[in-house]
C-alpha positions in Angstrom: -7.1 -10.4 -23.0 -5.4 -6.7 -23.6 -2.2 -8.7 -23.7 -3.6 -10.7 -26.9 -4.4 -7.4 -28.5 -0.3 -6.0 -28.2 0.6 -9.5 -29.0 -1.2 -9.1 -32.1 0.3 -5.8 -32.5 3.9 -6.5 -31.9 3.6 -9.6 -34.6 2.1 -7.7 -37.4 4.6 -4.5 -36.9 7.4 -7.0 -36.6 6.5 -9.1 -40.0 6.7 -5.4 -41.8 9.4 -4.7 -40.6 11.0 -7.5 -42.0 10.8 -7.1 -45.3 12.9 -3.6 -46.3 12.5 -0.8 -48.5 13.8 -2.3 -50.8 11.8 -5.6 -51.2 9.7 -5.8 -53.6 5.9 -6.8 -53.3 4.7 -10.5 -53.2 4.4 -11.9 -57.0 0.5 -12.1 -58.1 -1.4 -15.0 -57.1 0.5 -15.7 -54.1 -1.4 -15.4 -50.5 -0.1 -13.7 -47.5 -1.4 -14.9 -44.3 -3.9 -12.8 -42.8 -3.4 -11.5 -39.6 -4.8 -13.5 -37.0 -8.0 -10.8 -35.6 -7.5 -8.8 -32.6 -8.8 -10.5 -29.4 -11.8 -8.2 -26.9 -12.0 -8.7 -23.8 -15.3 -9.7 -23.0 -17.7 -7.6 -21.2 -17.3 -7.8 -17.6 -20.6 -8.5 -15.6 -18.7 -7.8 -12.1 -20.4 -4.4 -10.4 -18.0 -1.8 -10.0 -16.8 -1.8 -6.0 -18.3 -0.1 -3.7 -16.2 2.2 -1.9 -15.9 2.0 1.9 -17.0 4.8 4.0 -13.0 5.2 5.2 -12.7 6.1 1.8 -15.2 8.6 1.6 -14.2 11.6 2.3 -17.6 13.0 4.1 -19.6 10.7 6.7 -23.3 11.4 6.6 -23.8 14.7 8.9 -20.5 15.2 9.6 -19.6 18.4 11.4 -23.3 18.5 12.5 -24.5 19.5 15.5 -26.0 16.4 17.0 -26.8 14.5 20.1 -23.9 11.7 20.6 -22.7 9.1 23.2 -18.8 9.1 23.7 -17.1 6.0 25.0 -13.0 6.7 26.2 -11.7 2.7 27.2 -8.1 4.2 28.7 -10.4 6.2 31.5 -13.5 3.7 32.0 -15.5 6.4 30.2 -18.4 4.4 28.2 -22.3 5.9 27.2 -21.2 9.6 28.6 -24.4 11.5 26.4 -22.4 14.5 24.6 -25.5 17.8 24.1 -24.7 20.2 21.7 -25.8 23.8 22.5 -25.2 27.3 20.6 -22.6 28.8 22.8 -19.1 28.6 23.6 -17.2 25.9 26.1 -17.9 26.3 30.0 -20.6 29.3 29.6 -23.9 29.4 31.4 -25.9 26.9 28.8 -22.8 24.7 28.9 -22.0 24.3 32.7 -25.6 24.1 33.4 -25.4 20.8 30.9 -22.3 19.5 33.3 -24.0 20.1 36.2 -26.4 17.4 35.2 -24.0 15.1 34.3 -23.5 15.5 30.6 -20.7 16.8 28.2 -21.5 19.7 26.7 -20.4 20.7 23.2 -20.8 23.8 21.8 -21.6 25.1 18.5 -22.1 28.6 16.4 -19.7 31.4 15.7 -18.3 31.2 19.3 -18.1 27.1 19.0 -16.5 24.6 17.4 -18.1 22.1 14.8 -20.1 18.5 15.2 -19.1 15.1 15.3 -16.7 14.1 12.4 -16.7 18.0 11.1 -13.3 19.5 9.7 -12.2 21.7 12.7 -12.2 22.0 16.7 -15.2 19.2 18.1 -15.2 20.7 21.8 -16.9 18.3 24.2 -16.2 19.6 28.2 -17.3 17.5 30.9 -17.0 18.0 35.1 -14.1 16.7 36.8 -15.0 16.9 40.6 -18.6 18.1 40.6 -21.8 16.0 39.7 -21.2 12.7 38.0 -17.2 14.0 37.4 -17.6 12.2 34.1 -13.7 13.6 33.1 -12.9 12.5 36.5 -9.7 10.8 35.4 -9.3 13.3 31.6 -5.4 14.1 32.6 -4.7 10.1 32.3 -5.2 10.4 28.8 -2.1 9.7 26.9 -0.5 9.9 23.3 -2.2 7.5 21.0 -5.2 6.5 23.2 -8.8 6.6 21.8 -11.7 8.5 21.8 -14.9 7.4 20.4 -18.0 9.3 19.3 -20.9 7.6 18.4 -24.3 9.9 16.5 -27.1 7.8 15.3 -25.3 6.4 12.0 -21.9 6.9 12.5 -19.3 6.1 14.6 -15.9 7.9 15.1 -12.6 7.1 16.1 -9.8 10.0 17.3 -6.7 9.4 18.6 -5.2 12.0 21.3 -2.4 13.5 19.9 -1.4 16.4 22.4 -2.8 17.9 26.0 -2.9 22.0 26.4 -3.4 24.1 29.6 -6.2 26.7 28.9 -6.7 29.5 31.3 -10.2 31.3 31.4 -8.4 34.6 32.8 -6.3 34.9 29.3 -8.4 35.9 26.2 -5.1 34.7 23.7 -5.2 31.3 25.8 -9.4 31.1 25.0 -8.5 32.0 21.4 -6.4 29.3 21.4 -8.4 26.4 23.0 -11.7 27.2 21.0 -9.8 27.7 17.5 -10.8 25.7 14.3 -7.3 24.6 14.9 -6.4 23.8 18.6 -3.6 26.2 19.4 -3.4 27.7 16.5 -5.8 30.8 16.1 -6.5 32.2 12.5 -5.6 28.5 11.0 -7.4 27.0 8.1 -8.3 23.5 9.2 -7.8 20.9 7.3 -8.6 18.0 9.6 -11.6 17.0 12.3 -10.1 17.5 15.5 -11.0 16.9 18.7 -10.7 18.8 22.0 -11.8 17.3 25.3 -12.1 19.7 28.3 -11.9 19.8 32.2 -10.8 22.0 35.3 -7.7 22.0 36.8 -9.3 22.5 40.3 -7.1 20.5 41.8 -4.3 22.0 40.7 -5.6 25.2 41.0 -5.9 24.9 44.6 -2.8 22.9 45.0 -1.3 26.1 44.0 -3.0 28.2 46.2 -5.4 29.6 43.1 -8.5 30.0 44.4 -10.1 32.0 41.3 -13.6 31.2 39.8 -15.5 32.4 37.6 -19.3 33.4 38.2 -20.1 30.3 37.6 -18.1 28.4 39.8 -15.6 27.4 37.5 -12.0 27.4 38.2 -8.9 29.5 36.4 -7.4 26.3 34.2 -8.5 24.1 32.2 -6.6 20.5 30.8 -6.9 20.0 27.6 -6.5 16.9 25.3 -6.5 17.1 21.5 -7.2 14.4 19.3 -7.5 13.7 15.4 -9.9 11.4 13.2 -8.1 8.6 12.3 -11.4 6.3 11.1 -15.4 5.9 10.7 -17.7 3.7 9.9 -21.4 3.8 9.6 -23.6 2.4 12.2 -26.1 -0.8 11.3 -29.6 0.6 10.9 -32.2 -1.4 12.2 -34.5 -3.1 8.7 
């Protein structure tokens, strides 16, 4: 319909400008056609879209502390429970978490953020102790997926990097619990993710025997992922 209305438009400026300056005025009693009346569009009785939660740019919660489940298909990891506790990754709340099977992810000053949250999500798991729930963590590759899943959403982050953390090196703990992995003192901009797990192993492989008081080894393997998509969970009528 708007391309009636500049049809209309275009007609009526062209038949002025047809006639010159010069011209004179029709003689009295004769008609001009009138214009032919500008077309509306009809009202529209469509509802306006509703916008998908991947285009919104804050899931409900997000960044959160909260209870979630984390499924990783590459590593056979499916329904691991992720706790959140005020702390910082592999302290006394948190390895007493992963001793009973659990991730741990912490939260507060010393933390990182919740599920979906702009920043460093830091979930750390056992490797070789207790349910060694990041048994197989240094498989994960470029590009493979992570997901998290809290009561009404679900997450999707893609591993984009692995880092070596060692607990002996304050810079190296700056760097694996920054709102930026890696980067201390960065603004973030995205939710990130940072999965966590000893390097016993290789530790001892090396002839590194160090632990800390609580029986945690020097190293840790990291893998860093980003948000790539959400969508909310069906809630029950």
């Amino acid at each position: 319909m708007a391309a009636a209305v500049v049809t209309a438009t275009v007609v009526s400026a062209c038949a002025d400008a047809g006639r010159g300056a010069g011209e004179p005025a029709a003689e009295h009693g004769s008609r001009q056609p009138a214009a032919a009346p500008a077309m509306r569009p009809p009202p529209s009785s469509a509802p306006a879209p509703t916008p998908t939660p991947e285009a919104d740019p804050e899931p409900p919660r997000a960044g959160s502390p909260q209870r979630a489940t984390m499924a990783i298909p590459t590593i056979g990891v499916a329904g691991l429970t992720v706790v959140p506790y005020r702390g910082r990754t592999d302290d006394a709340p948190g390895t007493v978490i992963q001793d009973r099977g659990r991730a741990a992810s912490p939260h507060g000053p010393r933390g990182g953020v919740g599920p979906g949250g702009v920043g460093n999500y830091q979930v750390t798991a056992h490797r070789t102790s207790s349910t060694r729930a990041f048994a197989r963590l240094p498989e994960l590759r470029r590009g493979d997926r992570v997901v998290v899943t809290t009561r009404q959403v679900r997450y999707v982050y893609r591993i984009v990097q692995t880092r070596q953390t060692s607990f002996r090196s304050a810079a190296s703990l700056a760097a694996q619990r920054a709102a930026v992995p890696g980067r201390p003192g960065a603004r973030p901009t995205r939710a990130m993710i940072t999965l966590s797990t000893c390097a016993t192993p290789e530790d001892r492989a090396a002839g590194n025997y160090w632990s800390d008081r609580f029986g945690n080894p020097e190293h840790r393997i990291d893998k860093i992922g980003v948000l790539v998509r959400w969508s909310l969970r069906p809630q029950a009528g």
